[in-house]
PASEBA-1860 file (N, C-alpha, C; in nm, 3 decimals):
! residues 262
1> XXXXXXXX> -5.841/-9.572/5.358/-5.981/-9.594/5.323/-6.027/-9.486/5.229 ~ -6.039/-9.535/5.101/-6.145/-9.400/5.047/-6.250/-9.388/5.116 ~ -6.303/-9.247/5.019/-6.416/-9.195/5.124/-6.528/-9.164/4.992 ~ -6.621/-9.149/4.999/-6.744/-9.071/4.903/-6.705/-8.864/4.923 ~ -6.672/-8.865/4.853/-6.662/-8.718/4.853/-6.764/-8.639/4.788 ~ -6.879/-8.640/4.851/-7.034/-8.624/4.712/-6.962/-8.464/4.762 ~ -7.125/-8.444/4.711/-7.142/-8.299/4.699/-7.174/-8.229/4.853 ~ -7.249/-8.346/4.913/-7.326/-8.317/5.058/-7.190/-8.251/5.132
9> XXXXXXXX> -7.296/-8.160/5.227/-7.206/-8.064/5.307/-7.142/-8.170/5.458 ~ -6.990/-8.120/5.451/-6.946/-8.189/5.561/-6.940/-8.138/5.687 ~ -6.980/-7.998/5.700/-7.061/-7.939/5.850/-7.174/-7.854/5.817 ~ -7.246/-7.823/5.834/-7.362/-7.743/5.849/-7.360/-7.651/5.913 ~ -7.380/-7.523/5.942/-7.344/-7.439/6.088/-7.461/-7.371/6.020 ~ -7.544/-7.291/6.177/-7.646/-7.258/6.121/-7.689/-7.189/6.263 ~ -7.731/-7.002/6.185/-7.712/-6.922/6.322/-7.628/-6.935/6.466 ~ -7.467/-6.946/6.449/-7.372/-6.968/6.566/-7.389/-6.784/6.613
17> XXXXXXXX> -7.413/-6.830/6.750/-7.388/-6.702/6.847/-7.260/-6.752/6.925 ~ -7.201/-6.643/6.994/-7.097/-6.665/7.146/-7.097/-6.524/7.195 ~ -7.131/-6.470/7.277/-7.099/-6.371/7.370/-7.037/-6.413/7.495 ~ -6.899/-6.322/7.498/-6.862/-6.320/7.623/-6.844/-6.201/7.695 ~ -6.929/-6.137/7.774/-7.004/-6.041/7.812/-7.116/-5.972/7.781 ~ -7.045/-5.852/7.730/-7.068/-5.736/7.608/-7.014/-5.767/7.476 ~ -6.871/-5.837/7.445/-6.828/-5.888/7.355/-6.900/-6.000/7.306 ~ -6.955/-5.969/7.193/-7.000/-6.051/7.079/-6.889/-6.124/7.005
25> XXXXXXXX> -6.838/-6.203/7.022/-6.729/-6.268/6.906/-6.790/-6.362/6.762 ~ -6.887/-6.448/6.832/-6.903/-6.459/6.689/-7.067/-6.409/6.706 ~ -7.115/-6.351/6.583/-7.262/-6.330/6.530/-7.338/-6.389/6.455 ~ -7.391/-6.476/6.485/-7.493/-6.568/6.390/-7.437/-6.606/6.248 ~ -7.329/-6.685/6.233/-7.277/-6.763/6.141/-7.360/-6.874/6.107 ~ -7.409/-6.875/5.966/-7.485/-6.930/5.870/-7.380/-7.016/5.761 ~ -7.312/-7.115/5.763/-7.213/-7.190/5.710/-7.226/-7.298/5.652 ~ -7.227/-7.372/5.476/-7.222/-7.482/5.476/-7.099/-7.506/5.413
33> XXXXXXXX> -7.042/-7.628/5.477/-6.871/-7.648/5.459/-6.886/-7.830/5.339 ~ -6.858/-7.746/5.214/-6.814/-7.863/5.145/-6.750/-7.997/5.188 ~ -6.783/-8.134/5.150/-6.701/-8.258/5.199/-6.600/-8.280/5.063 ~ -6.456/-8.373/5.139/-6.359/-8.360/5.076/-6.296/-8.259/5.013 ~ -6.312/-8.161/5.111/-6.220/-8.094/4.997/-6.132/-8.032/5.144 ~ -6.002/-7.921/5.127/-5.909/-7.845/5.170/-5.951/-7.698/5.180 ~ -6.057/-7.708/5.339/-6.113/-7.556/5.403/-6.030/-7.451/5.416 ~ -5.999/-7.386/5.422/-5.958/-7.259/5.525/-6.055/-7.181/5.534
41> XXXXXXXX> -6.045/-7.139/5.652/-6.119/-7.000/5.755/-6.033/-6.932/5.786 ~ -6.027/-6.836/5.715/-5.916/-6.723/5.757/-6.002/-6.600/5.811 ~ -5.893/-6.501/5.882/-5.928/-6.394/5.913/-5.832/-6.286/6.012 ~ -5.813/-6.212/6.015/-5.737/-6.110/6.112/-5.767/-6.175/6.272 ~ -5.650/-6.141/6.325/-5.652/-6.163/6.484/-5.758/-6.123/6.534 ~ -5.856/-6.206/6.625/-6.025/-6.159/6.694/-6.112/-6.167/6.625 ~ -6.096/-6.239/6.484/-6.223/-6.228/6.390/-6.314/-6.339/6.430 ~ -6.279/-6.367/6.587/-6.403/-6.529/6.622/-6.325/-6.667/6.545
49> XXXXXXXX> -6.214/-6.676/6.468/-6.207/-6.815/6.422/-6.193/-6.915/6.534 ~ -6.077/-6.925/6.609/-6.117/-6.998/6.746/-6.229/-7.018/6.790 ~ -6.303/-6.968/6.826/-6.421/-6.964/6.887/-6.522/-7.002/6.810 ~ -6.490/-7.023/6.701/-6.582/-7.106/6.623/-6.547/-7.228/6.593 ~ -6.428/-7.248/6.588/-6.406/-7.393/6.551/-6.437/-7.454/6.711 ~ -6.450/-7.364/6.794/-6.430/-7.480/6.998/-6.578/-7.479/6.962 ~ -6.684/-7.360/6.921/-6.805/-7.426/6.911/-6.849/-7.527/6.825 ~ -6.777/-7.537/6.680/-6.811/-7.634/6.608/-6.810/-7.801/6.626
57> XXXXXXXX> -6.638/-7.819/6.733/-6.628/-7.910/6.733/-6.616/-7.991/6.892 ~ -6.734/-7.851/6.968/-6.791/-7.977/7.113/-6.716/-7.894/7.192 ~ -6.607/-7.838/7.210/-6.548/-7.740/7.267/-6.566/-7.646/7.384 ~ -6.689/-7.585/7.327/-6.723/-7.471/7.388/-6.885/-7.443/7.352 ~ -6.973/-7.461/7.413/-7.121/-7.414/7.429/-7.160/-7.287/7.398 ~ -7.209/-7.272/7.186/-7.263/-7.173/7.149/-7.368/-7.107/7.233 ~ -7.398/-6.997/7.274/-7.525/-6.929/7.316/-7.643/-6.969/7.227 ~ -7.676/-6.986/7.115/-7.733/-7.040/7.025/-7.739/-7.056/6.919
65> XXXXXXXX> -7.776/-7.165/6.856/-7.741/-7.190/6.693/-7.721/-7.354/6.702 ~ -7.671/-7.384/6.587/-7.654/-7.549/6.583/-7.597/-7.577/6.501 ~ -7.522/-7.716/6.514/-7.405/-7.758/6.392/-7.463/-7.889/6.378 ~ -7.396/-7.912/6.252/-7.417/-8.074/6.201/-7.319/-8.151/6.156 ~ -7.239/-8.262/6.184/-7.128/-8.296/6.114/-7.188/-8.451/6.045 ~ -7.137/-8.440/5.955/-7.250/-8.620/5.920/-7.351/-8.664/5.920 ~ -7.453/-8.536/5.929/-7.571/-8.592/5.992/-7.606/-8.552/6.171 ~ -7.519/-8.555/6.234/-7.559/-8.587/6.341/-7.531/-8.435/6.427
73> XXXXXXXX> -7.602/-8.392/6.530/-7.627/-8.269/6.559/-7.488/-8.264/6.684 ~ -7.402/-8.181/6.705/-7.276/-8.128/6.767/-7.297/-8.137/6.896 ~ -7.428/-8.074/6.935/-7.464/-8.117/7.124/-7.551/-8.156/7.159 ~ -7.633/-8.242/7.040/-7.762/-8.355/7.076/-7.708/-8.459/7.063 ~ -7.582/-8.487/6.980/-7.512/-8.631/6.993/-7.362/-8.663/6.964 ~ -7.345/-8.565/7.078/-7.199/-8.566/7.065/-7.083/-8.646/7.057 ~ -7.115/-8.825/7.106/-7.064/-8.928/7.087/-7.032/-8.963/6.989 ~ -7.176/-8.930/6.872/-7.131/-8.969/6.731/-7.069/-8.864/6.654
81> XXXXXXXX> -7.066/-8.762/6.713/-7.013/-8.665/6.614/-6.850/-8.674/6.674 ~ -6.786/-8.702/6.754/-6.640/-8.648/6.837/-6.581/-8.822/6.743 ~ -6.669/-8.906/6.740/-6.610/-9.060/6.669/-6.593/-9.014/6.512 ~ -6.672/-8.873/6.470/-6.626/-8.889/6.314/-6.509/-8.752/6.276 ~ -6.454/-8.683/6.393/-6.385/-8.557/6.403/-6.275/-8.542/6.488 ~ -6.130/-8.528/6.392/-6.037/-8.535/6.463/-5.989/-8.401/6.517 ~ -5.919/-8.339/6.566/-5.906/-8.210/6.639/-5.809/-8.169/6.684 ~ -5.709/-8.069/6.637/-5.612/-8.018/6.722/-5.645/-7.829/6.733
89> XXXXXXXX> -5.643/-7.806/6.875/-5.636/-7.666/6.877/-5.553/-7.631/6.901 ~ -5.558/-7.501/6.919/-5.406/-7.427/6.901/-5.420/-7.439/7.059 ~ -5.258/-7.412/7.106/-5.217/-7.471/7.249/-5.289/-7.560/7.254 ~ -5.273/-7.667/7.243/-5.328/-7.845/7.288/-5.262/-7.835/7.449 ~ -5.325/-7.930/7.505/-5.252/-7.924/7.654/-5.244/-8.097/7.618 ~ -5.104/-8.128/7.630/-5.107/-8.294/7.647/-5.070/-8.353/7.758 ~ -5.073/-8.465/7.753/-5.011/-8.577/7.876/-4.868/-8.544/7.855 ~ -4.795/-8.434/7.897/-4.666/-8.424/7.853/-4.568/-8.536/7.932
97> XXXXXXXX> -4.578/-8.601/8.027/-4.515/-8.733/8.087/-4.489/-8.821/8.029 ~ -4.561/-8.885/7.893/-4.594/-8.984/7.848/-4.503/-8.972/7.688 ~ -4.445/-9.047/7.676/-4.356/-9.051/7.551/-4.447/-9.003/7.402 ~ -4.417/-8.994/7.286/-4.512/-8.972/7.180/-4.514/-9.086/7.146 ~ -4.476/-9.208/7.138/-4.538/-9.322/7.131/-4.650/-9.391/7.217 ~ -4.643/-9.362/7.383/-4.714/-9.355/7.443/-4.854/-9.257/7.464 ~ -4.814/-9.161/7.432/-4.934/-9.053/7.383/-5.046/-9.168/7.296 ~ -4.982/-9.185/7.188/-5.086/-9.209/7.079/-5.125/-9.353/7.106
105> XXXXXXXX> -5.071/-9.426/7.162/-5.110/-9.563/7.229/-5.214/-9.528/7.291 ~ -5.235/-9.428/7.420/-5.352/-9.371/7.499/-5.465/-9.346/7.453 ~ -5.405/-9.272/7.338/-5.498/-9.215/7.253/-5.634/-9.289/7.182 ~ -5.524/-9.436/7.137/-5.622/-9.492/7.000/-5.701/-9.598/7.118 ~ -5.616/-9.637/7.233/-5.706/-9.706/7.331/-5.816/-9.608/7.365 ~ -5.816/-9.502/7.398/-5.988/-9.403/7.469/-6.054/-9.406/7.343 ~ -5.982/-9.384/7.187/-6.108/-9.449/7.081/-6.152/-9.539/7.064 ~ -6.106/-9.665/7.124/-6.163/-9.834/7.125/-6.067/-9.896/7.016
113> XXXXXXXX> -6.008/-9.841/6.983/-5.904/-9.932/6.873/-5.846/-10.029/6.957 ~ -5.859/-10.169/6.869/-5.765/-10.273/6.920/-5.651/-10.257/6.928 ~ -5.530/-10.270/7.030/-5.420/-10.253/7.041/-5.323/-10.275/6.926 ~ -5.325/-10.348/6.885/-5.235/-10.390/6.730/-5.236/-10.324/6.603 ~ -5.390/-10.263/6.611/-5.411/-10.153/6.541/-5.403/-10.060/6.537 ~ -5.331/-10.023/6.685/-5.311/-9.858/6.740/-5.165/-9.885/6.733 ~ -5.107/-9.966/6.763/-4.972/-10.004/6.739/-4.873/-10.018/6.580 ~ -5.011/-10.025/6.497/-4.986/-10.016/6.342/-4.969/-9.865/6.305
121> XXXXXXXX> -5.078/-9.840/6.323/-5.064/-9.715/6.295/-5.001/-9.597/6.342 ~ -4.973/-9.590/6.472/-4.852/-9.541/6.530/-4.762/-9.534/6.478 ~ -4.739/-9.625/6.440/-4.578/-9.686/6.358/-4.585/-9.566/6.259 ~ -4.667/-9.589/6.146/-4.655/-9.528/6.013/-4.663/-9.351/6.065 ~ -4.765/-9.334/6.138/-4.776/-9.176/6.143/-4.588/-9.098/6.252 ~ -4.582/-9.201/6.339/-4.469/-9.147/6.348/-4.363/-9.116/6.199 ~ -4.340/-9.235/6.183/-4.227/-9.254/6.039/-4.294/-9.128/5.949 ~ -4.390/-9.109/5.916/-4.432/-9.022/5.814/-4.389/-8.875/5.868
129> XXXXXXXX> -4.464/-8.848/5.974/-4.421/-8.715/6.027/-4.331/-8.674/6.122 ~ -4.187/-8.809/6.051/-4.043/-8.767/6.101/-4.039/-8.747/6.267 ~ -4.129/-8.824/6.321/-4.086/-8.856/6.490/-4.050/-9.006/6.530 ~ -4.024/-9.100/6.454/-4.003/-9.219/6.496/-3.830/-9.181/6.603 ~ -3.776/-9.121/6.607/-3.670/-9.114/6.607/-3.663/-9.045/6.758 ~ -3.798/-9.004/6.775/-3.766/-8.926/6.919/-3.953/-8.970/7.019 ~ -3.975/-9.092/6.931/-4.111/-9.152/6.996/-4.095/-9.188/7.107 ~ -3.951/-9.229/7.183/-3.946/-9.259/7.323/-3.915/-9.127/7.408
137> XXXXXXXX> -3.972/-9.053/7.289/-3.895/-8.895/7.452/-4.027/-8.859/7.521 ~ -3.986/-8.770/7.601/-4.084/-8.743/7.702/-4.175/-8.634/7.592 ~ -4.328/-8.598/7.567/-4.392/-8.462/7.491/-4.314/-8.328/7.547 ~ -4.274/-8.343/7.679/-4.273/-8.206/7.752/-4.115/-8.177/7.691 ~ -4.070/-8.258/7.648/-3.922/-8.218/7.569/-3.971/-8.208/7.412 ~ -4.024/-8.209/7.393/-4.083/-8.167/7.227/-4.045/-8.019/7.196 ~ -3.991/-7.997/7.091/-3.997/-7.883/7.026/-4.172/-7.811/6.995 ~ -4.182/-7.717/6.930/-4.330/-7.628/6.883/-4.372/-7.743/6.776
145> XXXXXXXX> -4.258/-7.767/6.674/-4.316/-7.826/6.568/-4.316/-7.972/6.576 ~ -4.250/-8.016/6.695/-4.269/-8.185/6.723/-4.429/-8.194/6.783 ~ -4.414/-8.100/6.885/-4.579/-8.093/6.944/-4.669/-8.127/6.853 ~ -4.686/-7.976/6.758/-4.817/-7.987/6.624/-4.814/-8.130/6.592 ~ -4.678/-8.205/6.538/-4.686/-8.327/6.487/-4.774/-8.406/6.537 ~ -4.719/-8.424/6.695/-4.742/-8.518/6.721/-4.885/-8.536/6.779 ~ -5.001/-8.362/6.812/-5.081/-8.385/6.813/-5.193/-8.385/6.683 ~ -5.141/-8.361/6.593/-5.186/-8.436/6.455/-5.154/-8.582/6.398
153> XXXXXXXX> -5.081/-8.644/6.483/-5.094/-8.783/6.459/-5.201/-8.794/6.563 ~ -5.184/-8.755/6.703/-5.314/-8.824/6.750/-5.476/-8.830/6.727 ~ -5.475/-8.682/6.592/-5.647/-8.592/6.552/-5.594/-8.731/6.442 ~ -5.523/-8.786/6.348/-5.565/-8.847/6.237/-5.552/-9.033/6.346 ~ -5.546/-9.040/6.456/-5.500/-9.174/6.462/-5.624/-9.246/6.431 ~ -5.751/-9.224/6.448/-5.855/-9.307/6.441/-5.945/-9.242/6.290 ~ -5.868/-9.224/6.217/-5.913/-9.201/6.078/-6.051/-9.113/6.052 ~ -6.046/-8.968/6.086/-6.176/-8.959/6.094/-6.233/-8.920/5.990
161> XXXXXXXX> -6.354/-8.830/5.980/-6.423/-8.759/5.840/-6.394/-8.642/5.810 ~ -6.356/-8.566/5.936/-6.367/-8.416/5.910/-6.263/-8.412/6.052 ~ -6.107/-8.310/5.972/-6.028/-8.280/6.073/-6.026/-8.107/6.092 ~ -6.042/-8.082/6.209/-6.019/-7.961/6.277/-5.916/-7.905/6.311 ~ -5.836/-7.807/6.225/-5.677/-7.738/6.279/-5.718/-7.597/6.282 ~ -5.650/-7.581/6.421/-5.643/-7.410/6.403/-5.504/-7.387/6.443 ~ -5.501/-7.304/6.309/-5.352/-7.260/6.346/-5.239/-7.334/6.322 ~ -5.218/-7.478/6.274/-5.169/-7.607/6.253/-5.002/-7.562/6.249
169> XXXXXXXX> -4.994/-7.468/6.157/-4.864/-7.437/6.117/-4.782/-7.296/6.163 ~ -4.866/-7.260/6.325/-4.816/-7.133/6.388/-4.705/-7.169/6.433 ~ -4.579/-7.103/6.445/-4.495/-7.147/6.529/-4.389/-7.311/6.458 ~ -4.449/-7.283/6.369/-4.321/-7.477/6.301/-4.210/-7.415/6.200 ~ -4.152/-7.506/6.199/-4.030/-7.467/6.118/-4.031/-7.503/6.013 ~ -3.989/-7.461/5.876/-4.016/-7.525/5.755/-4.032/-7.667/5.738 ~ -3.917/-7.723/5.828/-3.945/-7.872/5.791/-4.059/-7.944/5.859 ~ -4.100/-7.887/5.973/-4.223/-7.942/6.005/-4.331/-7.981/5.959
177> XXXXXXXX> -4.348/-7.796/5.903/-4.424/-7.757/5.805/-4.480/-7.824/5.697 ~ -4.352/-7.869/5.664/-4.351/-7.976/5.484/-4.429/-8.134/5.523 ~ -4.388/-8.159/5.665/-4.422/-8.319/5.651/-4.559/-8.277/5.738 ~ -4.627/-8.162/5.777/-4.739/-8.145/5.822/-4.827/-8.179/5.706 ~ -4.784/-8.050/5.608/-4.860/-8.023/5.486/-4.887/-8.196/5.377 ~ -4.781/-8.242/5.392/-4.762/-8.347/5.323/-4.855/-8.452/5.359 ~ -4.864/-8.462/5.465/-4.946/-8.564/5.548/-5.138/-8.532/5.484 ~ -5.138/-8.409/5.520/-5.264/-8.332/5.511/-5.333/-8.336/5.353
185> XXXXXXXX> -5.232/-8.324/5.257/-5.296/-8.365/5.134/-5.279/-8.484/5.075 ~ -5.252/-8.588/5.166/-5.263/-8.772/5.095/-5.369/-8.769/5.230 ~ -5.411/-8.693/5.328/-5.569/-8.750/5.368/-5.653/-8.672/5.308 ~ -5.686/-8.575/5.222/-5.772/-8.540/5.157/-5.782/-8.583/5.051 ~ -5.648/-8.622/4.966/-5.681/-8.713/4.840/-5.762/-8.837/4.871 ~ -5.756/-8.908/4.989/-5.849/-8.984/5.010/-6.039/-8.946/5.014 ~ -6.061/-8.836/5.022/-6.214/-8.796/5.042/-6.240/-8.752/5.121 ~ -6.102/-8.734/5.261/-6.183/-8.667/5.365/-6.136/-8.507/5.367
193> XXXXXXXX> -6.238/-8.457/5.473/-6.184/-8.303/5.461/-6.130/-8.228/5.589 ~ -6.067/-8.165/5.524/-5.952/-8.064/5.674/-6.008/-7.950/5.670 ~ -6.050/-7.877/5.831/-6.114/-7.767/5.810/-5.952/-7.688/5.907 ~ -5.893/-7.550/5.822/-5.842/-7.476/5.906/-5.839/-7.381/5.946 ~ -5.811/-7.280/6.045/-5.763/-7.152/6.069/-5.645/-7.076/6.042 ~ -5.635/-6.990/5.932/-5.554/-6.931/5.885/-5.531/-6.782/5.904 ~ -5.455/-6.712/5.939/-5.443/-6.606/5.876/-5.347/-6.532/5.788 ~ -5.271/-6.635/5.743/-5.160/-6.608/5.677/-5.212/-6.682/5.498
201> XXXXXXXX> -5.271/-6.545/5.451/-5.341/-6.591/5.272/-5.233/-6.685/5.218 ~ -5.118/-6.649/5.179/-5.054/-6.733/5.090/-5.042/-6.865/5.126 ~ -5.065/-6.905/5.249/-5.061/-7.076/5.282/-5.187/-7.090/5.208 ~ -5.262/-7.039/5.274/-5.424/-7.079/5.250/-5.454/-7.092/5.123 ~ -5.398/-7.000/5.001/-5.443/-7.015/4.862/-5.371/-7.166/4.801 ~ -5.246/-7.160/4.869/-5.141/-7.285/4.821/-5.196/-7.438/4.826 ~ -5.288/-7.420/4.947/-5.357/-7.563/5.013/-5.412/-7.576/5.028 ~ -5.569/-7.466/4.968/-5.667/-7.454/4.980/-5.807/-7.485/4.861
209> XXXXXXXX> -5.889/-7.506/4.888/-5.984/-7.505/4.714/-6.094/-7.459/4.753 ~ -6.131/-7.417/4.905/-6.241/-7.343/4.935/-6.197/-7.250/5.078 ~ -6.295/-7.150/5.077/-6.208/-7.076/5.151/-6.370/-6.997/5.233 ~ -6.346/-6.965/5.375/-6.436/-6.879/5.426/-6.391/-6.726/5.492 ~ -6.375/-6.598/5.457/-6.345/-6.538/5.512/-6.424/-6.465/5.645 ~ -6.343/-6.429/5.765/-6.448/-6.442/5.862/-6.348/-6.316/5.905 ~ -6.427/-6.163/5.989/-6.402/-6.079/6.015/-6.539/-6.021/6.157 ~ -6.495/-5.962/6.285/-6.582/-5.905/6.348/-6.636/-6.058/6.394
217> XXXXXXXX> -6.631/-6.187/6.363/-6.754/-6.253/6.448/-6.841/-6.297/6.336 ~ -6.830/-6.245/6.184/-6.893/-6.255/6.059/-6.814/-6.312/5.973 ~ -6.880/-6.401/5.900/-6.867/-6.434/5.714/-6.848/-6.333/5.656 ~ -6.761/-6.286/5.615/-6.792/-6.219/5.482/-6.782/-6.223/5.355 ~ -6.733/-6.380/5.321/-6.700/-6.433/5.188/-6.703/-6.586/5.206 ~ -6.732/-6.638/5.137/-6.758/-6.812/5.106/-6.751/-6.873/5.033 ~ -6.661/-6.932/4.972/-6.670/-7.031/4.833/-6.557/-7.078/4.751 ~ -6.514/-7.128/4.678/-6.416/-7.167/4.586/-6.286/-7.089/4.596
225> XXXXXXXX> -6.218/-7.071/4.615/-6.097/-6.960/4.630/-6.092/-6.914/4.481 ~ -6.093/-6.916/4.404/-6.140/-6.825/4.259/-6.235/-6.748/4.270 ~ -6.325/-6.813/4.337/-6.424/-6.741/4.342/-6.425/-6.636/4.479 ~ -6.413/-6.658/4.565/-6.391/-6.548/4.658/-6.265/-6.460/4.630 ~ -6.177/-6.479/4.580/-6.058/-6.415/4.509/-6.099/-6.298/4.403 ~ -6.188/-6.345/4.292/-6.240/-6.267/4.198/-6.176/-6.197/4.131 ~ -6.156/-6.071/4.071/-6.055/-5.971/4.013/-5.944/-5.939/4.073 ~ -5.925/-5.978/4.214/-5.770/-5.952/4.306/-5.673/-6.011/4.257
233> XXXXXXXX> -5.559/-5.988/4.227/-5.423/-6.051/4.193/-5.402/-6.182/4.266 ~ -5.437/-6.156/4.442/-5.423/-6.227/4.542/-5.517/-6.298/4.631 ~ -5.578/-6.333/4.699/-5.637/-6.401/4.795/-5.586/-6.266/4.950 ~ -5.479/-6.242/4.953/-5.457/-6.146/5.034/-5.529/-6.002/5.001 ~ -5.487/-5.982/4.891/-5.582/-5.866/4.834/-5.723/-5.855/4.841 ~ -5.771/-5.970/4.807/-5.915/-5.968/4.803/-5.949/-5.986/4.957 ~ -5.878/-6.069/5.081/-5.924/-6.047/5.196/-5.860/-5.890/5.290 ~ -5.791/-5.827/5.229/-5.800/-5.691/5.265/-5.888/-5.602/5.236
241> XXXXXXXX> -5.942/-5.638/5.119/-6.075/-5.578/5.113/-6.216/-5.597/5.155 ~ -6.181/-5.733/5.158/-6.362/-5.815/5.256/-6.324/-5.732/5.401 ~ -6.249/-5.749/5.499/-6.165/-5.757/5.615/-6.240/-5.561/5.617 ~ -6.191/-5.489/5.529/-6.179/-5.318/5.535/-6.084/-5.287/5.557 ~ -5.929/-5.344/5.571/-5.775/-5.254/5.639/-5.788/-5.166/5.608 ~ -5.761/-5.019/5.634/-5.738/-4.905/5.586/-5.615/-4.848/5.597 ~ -5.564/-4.780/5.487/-5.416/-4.761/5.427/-5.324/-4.659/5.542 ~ -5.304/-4.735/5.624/-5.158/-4.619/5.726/-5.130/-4.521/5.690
249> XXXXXXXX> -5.073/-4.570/5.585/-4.959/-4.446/5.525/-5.014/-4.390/5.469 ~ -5.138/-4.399/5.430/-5.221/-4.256/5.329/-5.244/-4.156/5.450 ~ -5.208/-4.175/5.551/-5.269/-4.078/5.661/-5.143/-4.053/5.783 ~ -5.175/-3.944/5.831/-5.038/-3.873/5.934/-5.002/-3.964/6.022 ~ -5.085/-4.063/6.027/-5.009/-4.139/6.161/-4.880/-4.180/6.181 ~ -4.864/-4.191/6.291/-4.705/-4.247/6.301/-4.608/-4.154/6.261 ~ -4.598/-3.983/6.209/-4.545/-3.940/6.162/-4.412/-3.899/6.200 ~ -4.431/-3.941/6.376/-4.310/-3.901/6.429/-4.226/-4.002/6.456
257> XXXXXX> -4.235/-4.101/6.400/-4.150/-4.261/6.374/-4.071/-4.286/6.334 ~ -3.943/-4.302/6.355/-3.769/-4.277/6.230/-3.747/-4.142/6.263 ~ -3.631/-4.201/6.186/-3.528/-4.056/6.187/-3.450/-4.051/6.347 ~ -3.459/-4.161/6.424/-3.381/-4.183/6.555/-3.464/-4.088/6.693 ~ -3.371/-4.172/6.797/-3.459/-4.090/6.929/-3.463/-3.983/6.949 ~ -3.584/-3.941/6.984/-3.574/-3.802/7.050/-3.691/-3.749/7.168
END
């Protein structure tokens, strides 16, 4: 299905809080996320990305703030918003009993898809992302990168507007990798958009055309990957500097490291 890929924003986020305690993880994130296009949200380990995508997408109950996906508000109408947003988080917990053909059968039935149509499409997303071949095994015998697959066939089985990955490609093996990635840019050439969690820059610049950098629980950069990039050689470069790393080795630490035990 094409899609309208206007200009209009395909989430809205607007003042996101989460405290868990004393820990602040995320701080009033102010976000508008382009439609159709290839997101990343990157950031260093603890910078809140998790925790923003479980609040964005129904997950997990911001302390306060509010999202919008389509129009429609994230926990005033969550029916219509979970029917236009597909979702895989990192550690998915599945029906591991149930074959990956059976998985996604389950699946497209709790979305209301007519059987023949969940049975169509099954078909193709297996064949595409190289599981037809092991659709009668049990999930709980899945490899790391059969898992991701196969719970990204079940976030794209009911075709949505806006897909949610965090982390998509932690833990897969190149070839996974390839028919992940592959999959991911013939559904955005269609109009819709993939929002992910990254922290590894060079994927993110490779597959990316907008980019949010997020550090502490904060934004600290937003926009076009040229444009948040700017004078840096890299996308890594320039988020070592949004981020603040400060240089190790310019300083004594670690000095007693090498040179064998003692």
């Amino acid at each position: 299905m094409e899609r309208d890929a206007s200009s209009a924003a395909a989430v809205r986020i607007e003042g996101l809080w989460k405290r868990f305690g004393e820990q602040v993880a995320v701080a009033g994130i102010d976000l508008e996320i382009p439609a159709g296009q290839f997101i990343g949200l990157v950031g260093p380990n603890g910078a809140g990305k998790t925790t923003t995508l479980s609040m964005v997408t129904g997950l997990l109950r911001p302390d306060s703030g509010r999202v919008e996906i389509g129009g429609h508000d994230v926990w005033q109408d969550p029916a219509a918003v979970k029917a236009r947003i597909g979702v895989l988080p990192e550690g998915l917990r599945m029906f591991e009993r149930l074959s990956g053909r059976e998985l996604l059968g389950y699946t497209g039935r709790l979305r209301g898809l007519p059987a023949d149509e969940v049975d169509k499409r099954a078909t193709q997303l297996l064949d595409v992302l190289d599981l037809a071949g092991a659709q009668h095994k049990l999930v709980i015998d899945y490899s790391t990168g059969m898992r991701k697959k196969i719970g990204l066939a079940a976030a794209l089985l009911h075709n949505p507007e806006v897909l949610f990955l965090d982390e998509p490609f932690e833990g897969v093996d190149p070839v996974s990798a390839q028919s992940i990635r592959k999959v991911l840019e013939r559904y955005t050439a269609s109009g819709a958009t993939v929002v992910f969690s990254s922290h590894v820059m060079e994927l993110v610049e490779s597959l990316c055309s907008w980019v949010a950098v997020m550090a502490a629980g904060r934004i600290r950069a937003h926009g076009p990957i040229a444009e948040v990039r700017g004078d840096a050689p890299t996308l890594q470069d320039a988020f070592l500097g949004l981020v603040g790393v400060r240089d190790l080795a310019a300083g004594g630490d670690l000095d007693w490291l090498g040179g064998g035990a003692r």
